[in-house]
ROSE-280596 format. One record per residue (C-alpha): residue in one letter; x, y, z. Coordinates in steps of 0.001 Angstrom, whole numbers, plus 500000, padded with zeros to 6 digits. Layout:
ROSE-280596
(site "a", (X, Y, Z));
...
END
This chain:
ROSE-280596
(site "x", (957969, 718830, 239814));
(site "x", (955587, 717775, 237811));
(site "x", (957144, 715339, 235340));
(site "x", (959549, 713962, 239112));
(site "x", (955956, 713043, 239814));
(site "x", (955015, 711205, 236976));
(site "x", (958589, 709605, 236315));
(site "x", (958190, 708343, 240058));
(site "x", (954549, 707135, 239149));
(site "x", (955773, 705102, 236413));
(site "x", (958363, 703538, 238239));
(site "x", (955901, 702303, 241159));
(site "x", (953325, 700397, 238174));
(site "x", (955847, 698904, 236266));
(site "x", (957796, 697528, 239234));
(site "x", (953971, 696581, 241066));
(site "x", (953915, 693992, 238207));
(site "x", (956759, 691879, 239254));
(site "x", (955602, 689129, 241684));
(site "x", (956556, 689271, 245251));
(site "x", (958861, 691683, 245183));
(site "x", (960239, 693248, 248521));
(site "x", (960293, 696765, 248691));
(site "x", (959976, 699814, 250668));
(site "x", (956063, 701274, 251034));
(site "x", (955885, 704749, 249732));
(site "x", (953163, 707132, 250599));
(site "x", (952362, 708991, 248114));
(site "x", (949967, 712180, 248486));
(site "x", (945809, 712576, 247263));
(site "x", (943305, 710537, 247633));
(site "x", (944159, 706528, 247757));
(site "x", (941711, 704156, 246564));
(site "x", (942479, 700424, 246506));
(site "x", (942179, 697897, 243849));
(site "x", (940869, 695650, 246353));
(site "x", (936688, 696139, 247361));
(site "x", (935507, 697971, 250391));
(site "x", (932405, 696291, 250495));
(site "x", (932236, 693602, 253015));
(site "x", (929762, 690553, 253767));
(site "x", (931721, 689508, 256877));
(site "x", (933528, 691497, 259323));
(site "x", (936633, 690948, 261097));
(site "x", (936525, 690812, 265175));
(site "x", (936972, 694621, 266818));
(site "x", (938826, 693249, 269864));
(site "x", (941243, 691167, 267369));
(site "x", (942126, 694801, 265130));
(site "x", (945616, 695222, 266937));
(site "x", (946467, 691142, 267307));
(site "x", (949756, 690373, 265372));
(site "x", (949884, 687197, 263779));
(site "x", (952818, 685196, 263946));
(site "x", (953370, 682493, 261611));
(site "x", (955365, 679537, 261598));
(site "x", (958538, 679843, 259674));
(site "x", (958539, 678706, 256031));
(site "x", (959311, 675027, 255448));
(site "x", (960262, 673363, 251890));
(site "x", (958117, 670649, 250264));
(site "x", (959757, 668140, 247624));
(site "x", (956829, 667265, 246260));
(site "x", (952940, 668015, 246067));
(site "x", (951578, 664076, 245273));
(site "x", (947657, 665042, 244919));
(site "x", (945204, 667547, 245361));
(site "x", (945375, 669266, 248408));
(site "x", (949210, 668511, 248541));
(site "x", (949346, 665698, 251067));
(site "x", (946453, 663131, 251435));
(site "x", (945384, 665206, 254976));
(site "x", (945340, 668403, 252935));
(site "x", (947021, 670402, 255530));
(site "x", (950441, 671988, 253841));
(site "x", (951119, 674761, 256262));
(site "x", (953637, 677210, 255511));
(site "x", (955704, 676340, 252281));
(site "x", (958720, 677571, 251012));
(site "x", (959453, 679230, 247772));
(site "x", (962344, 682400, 246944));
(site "x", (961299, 685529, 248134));
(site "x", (960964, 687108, 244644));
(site "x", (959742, 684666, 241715));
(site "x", (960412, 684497, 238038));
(site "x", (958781, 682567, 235413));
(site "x", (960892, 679935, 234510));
(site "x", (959588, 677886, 231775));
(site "x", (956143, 677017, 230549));
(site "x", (954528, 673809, 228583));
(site "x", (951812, 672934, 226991));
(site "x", (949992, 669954, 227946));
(site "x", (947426, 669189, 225195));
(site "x", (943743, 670627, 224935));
(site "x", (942318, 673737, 226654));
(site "x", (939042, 674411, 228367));
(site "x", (936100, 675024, 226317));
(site "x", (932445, 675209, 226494));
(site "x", (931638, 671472, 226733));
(site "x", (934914, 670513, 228161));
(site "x", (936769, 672417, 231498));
(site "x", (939950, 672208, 233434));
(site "x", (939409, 671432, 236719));
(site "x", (942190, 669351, 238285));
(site "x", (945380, 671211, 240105));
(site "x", (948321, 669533, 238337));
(site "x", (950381, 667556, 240502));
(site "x", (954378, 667182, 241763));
(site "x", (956410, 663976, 242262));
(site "x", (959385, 662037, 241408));
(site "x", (960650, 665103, 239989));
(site "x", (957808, 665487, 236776));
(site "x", (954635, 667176, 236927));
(site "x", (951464, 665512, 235984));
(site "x", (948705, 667461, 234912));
(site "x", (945076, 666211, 232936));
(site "x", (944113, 668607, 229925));
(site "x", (939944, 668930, 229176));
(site "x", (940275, 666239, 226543));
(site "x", (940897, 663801, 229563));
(site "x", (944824, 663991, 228364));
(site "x", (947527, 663042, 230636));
(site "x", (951113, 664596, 230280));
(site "x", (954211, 663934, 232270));
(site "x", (957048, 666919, 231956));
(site "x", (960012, 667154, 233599));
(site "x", (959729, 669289, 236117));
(site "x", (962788, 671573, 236188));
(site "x", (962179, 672722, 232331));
(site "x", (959241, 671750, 231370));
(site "x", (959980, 669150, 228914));
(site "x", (957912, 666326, 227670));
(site "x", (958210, 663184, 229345));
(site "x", (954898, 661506, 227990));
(site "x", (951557, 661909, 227139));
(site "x", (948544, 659348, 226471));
(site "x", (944661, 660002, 226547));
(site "x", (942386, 658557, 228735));
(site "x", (938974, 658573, 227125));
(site "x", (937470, 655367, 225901));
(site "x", (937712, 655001, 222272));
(site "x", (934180, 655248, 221529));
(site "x", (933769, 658439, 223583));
(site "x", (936234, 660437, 222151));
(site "x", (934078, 663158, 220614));
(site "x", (931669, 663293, 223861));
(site "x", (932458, 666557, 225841));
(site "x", (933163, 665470, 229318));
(site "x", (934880, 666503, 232499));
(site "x", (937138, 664659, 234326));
(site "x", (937902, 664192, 237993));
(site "x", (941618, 664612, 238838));
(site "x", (944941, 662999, 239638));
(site "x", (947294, 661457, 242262));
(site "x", (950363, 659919, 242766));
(site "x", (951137, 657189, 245100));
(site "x", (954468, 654523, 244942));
(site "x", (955106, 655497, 241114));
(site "x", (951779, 655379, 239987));
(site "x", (949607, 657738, 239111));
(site "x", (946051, 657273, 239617));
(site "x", (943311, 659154, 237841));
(site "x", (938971, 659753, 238030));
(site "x", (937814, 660389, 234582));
(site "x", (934007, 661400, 233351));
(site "x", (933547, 658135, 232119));
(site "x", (933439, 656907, 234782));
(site "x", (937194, 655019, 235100));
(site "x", (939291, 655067, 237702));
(site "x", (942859, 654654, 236130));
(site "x", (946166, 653747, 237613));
(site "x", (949437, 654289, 234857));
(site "x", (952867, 653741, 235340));
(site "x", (954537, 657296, 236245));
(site "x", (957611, 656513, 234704));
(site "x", (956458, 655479, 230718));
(site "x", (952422, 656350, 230909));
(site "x", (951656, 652499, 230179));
(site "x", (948099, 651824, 231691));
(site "x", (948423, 649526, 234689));
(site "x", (944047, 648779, 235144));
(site "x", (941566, 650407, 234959));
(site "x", (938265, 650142, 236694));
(site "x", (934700, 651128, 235872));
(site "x", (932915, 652518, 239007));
(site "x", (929538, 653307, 237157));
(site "x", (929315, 657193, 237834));
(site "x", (931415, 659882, 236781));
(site "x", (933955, 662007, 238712));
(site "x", (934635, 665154, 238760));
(site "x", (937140, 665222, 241897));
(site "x", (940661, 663962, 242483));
(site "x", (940989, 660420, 243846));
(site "x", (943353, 660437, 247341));
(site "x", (945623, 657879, 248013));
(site "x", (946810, 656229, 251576));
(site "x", (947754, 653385, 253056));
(site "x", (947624, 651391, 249378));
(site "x", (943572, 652332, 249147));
(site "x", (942305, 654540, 246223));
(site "x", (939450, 656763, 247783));
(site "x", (937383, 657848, 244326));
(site "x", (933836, 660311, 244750));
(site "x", (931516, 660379, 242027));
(site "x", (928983, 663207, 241265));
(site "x", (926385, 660760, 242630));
(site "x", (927404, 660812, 245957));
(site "x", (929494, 657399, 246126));
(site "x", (932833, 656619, 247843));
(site "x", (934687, 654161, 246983));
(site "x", (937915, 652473, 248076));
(site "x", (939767, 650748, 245685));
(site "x", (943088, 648488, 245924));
(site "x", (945779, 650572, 244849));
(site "x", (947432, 647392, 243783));
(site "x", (945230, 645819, 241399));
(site "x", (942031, 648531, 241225));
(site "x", (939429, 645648, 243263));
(site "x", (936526, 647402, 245195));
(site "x", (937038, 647344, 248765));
(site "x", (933845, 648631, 250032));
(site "x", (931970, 651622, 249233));
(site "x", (929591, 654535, 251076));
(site "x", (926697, 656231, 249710));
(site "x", (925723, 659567, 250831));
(site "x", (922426, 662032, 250471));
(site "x", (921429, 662209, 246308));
(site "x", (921527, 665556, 245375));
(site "x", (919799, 667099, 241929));
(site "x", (922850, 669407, 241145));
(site "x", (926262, 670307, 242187));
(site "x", (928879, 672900, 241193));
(site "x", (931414, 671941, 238607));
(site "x", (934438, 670322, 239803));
(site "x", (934697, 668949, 243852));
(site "x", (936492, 668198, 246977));
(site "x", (938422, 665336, 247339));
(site "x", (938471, 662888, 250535));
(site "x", (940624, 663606, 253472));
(site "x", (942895, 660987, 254797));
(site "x", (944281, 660742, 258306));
(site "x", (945456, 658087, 260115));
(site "x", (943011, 655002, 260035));
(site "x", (939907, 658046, 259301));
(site "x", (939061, 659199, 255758));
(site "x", (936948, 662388, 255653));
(site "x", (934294, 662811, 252899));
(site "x", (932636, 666119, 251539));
(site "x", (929640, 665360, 249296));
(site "x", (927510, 667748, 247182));
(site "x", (925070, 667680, 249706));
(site "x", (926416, 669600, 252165));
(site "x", (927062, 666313, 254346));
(site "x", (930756, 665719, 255751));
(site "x", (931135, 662199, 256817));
(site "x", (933816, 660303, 258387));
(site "x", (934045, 656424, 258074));
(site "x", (936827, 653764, 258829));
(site "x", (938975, 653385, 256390));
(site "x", (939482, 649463, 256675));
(site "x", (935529, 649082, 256816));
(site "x", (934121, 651618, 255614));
(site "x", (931722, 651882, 258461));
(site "x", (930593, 655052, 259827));
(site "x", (932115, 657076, 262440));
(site "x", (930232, 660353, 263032));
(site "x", (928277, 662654, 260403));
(site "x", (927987, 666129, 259728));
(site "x", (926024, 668957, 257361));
(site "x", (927272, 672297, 256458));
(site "x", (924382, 674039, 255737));
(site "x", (922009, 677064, 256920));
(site "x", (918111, 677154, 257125));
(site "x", (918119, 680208, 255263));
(site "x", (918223, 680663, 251631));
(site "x", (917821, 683877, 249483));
(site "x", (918949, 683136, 246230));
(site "x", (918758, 680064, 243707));
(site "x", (921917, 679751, 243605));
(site "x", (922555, 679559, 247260));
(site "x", (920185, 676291, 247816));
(site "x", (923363, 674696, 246178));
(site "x", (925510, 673028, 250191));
(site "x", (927964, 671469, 247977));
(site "x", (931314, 671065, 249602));
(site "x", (933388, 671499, 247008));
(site "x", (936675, 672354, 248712));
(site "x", (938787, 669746, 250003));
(site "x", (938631, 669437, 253790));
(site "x", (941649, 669599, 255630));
(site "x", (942739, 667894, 258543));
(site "x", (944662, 669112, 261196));
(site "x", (946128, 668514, 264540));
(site "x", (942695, 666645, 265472));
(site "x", (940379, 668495, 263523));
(site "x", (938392, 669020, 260789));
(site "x", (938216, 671800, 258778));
(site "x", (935847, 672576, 256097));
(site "x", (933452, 674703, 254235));
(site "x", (930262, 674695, 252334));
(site "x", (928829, 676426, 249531));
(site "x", (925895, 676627, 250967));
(site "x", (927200, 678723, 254248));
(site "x", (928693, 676741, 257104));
(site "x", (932105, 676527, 257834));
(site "x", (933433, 674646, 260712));
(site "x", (936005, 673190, 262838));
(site "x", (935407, 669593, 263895));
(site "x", (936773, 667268, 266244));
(site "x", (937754, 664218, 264315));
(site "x", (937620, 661929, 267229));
(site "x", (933931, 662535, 267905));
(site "x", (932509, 664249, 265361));
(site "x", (931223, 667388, 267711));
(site "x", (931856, 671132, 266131));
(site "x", (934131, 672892, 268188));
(site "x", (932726, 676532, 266286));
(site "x", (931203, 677140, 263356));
(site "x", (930355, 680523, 261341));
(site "x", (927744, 681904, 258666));
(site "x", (930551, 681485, 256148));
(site "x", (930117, 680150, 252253));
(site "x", (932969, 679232, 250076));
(site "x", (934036, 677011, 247168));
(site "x", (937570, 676227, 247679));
(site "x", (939880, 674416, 249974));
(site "x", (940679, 675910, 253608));
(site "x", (944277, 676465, 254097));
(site "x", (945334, 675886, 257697));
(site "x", (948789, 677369, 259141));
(site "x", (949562, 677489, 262716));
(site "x", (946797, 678643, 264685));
(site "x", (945272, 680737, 261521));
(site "x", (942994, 679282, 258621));
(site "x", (942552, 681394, 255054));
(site "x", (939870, 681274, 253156));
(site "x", (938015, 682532, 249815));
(site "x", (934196, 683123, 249740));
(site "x", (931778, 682971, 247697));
(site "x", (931788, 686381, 247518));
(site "x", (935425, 687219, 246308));
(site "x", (937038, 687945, 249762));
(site "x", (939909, 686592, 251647));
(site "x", (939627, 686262, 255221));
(site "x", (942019, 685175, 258290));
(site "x", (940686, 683434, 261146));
(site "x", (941497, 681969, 264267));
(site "x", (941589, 678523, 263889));
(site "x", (941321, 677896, 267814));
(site "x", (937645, 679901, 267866));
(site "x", (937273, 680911, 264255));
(site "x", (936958, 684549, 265005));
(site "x", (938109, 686914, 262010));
(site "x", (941515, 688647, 262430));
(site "x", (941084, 690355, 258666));
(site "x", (938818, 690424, 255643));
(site "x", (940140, 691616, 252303));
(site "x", (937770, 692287, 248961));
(site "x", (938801, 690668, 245589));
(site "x", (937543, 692583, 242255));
(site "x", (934528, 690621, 241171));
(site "x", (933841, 691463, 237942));
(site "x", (936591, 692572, 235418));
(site "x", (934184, 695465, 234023));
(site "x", (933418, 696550, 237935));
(site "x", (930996, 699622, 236480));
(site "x", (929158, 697462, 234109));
(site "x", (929375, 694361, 236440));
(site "x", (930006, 692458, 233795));
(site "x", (932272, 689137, 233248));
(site "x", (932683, 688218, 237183));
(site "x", (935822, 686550, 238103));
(site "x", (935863, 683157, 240045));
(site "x", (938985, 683018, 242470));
(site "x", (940942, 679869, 243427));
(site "x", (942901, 679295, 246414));
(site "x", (944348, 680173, 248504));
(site "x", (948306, 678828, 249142));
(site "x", (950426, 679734, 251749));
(site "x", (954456, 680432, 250264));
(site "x", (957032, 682619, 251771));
(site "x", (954999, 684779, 254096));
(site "x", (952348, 685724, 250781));
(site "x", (948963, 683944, 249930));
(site "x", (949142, 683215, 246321));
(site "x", (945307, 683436, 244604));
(site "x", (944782, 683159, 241031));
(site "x", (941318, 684410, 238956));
(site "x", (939467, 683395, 236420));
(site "x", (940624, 686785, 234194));
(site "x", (943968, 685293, 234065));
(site "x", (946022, 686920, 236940));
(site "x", (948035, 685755, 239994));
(site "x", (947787, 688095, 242713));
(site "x", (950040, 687766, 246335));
(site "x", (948473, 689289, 249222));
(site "x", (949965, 689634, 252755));
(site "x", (948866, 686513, 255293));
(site "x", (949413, 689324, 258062));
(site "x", (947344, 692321, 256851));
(site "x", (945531, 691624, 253584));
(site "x", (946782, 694244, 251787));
(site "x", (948173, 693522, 247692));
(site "x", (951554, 692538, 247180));
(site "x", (952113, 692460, 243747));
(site "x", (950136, 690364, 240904));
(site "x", (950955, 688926, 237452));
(site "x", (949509, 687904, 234387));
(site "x", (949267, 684326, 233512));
(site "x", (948861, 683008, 229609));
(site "x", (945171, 682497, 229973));
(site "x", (942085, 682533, 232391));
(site "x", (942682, 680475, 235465));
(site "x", (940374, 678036, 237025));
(site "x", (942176, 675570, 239312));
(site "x", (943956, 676405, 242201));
(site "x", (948836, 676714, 242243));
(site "x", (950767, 674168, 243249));
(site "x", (953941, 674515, 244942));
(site "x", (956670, 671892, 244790));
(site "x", (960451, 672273, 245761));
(site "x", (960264, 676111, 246024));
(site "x", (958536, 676245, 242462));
(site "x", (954967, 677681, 242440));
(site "x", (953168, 675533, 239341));
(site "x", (950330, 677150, 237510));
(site "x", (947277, 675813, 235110));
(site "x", (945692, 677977, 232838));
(site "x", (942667, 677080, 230812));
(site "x", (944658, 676668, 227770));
(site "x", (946612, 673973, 228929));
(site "x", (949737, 675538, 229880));
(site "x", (952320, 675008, 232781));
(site "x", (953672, 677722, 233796));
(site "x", (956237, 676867, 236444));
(site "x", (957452, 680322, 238576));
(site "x", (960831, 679804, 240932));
END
């Protein structure tokens, strides 16, 4: 009986490493403890502890053209193949280090994937095997050697437009690489430019949007928001919908403005009165804010997160809720990583809680030593796909919380998957693709 037991045991670890995989839940006997935390900072709503959440069906994307997917941010319910494989992985030039970090999501279009290296590097590859289309570099000649971080990318009518740390906004042909202009903004970036309706909405660390002409890089107008001392590294990108563009600063303000003019349409800031640590006086938005069906949704670092009514700029709710990543919205439920390594579901009609879920955060949990930074989450074939900072992938269930299966991934992780006709994209800090399908 005792070696069934342990031949069983066996079976169930090596087969909870594959990703995604479907298969019956066995029980087994003792005492179960979870890999997940049981310590909680929010709670989920008692009266919502039997509600079944229902989903809209999975639908396929062909491509994932900038950060956030679309230029709204609001991707929904993708679709992928109900058990992944790795498929191929690339290298794409020079990985993270102490003066320079990875911080862009790659990106999907015209069938290559585009992704920037910490060397400000660009690579195209091909995006059913990985190989190289091109590569150039970015940085200016003289500022080579200078560690730096750079902003991000996006694609728009076969370009691809980039913010670098120097300070250059870049547009390059997506098909050879060949630099189309290039325009110096004064400030560097450390967010992904969006692109809509042929503008080029750039954010500097500063606290400066600017449109550009997509066509020939010209400043449109631009918008200055509240100064702040410091920020967190990396940072959310503007939200574009219809004739509104959305934009999170480091400050903790959320702003909407015109996007012909520029002129203001209604303001917001997601932060709380109270502060107990040092850290915590930091209200950067840093997540992208999504919008959706006629609202706004976002969150703070600094403890707000809220659904707004883009039309007038009023809150519809708001809860004591701090996070540095993007919100993803599907159907009438938003997900969402805090700051303090836990996964939540909530209604996105009153923002009550249906579920909270603990991530490990630390990979030495009795030491708490070396904590791990999460990024996500995405939505793909009924699992939320979340990657860490120790270098693992994990899938967890949309409708209960509970782990699905998890993988490991050639190196630590720092930026948010991608997921681009039914293949799930990752970047790991040494500057490899690996493309799952």
């Amino acid at each position: 009986m005792t070696r069934q037991f342990l031949l069983i045991f066996s079976i169930l670890v090596i087969s909870g490493c594959d990703l995604f995989v479907e298969k019956e839940e066995i029980i087994l006997p003792g005492d179960r403890i979870s890999v997940l935390l049981h310590q909680r900072t929010i709670n989920a709503d008692p009266e919502l502890a039997d509600a079944r959440i229902l989903l809209p069906a999975p639908s396929p994307n062909d491509d994932w053209p900038q950060a956030g997917g679309y230029a709204n941010h609001a991707m929904h319910h993708m679709q992928t193949a109900n058990v992944l494989g790795e498929q191929w992985r690339a290298d794409v030039g020079e990985g993270a280090s102490d003066e320079e970090r990875i911080v862009s999501t790659p990106i999907v279009a015209a069938g290559m994937v585009f992704a920037l290296d910490a060397d400000s590097g660009l690579t195209a590859l091909n995006a059913d095997n990985g190989k190289l289309i091109w590569s150039t570099a970015l940085a200016p000649e003289d500022e080579e050697d200078d560690g730096h971080i750079s902003g991000g990318l996006a694609y728009y009518k076969g370009r691809v437009f980039i913010t670098t740390g120097f300070g250059d906004v870049v547009a390059v042909d997506a098909g050879s690489g060949q630099e189309i202009w290039r325009e110096y903004v004064r400030g560097p970036m450390r967010s992904a430019p969006t692109v809509r309706s042929g503008r080029v909405f750039a954010l500097t660390i500063d606290n400066r949007l600017l449109a550009l002409n997509a066509e020939n890089g010209e400043t449109l107008w631009t918008h200055a928001g509240i100064g702040e001392s410091a920020n967190l590294l990396g940072g959310g990108s503007p939200a574009v919908d219809g004739n509104i563009v959305v934009v999170p600063y480091s400050s903790g303000e959320l702003v909407a403005l015109d996007i012909e003019t520029g002129n203001l349409l209604w303001s917001d800031t997601l932060t709380v009165i109270r502060r107990t640590e040092s850290v915590s006086t930091l209200s950067h938005i840093r997540g992208n804010p999504v919008i959706d069906r006629g609202r706004v949704i976002a969150v703070s670092h600094g403890g707000i997160m809220a659904s707004i009514d883009i039309s007038s700029g009023q809150r519809v709710w708001d809860r004591e809720l701090g996070g540095m990543g993007t919100p993803w919205v599907a159907g009438d439920y938003i997900y969402v990583l805090t700051n303090d390594a836990e996964i939540a579901c909530l209604s996105r009609n009153d923002g009550r809680i249906f579920w909270v879920r603990g991530l490990p955060r630390f990979e030495d949990p009795e030491d708490r030593v070396d904590p791990i930074v999460w990024s996500g989450p995405i939505l793909a074939s009924d699992r939320l796909i979340v990657t860490g900072s120790h270098g693992e992938a994990w899938a967890i269930s949309p409708y209960r919380g509970n782990l699905l299966g998890r993988i490991e991934l050639p190196d630590n992780i720092s930026v948010a998957p991608v997921l681009a006709g039914g293949t799930v994209y990752f970047l790991a800090d040494n500057a490899s693709v690996v493309a799952y399908h």
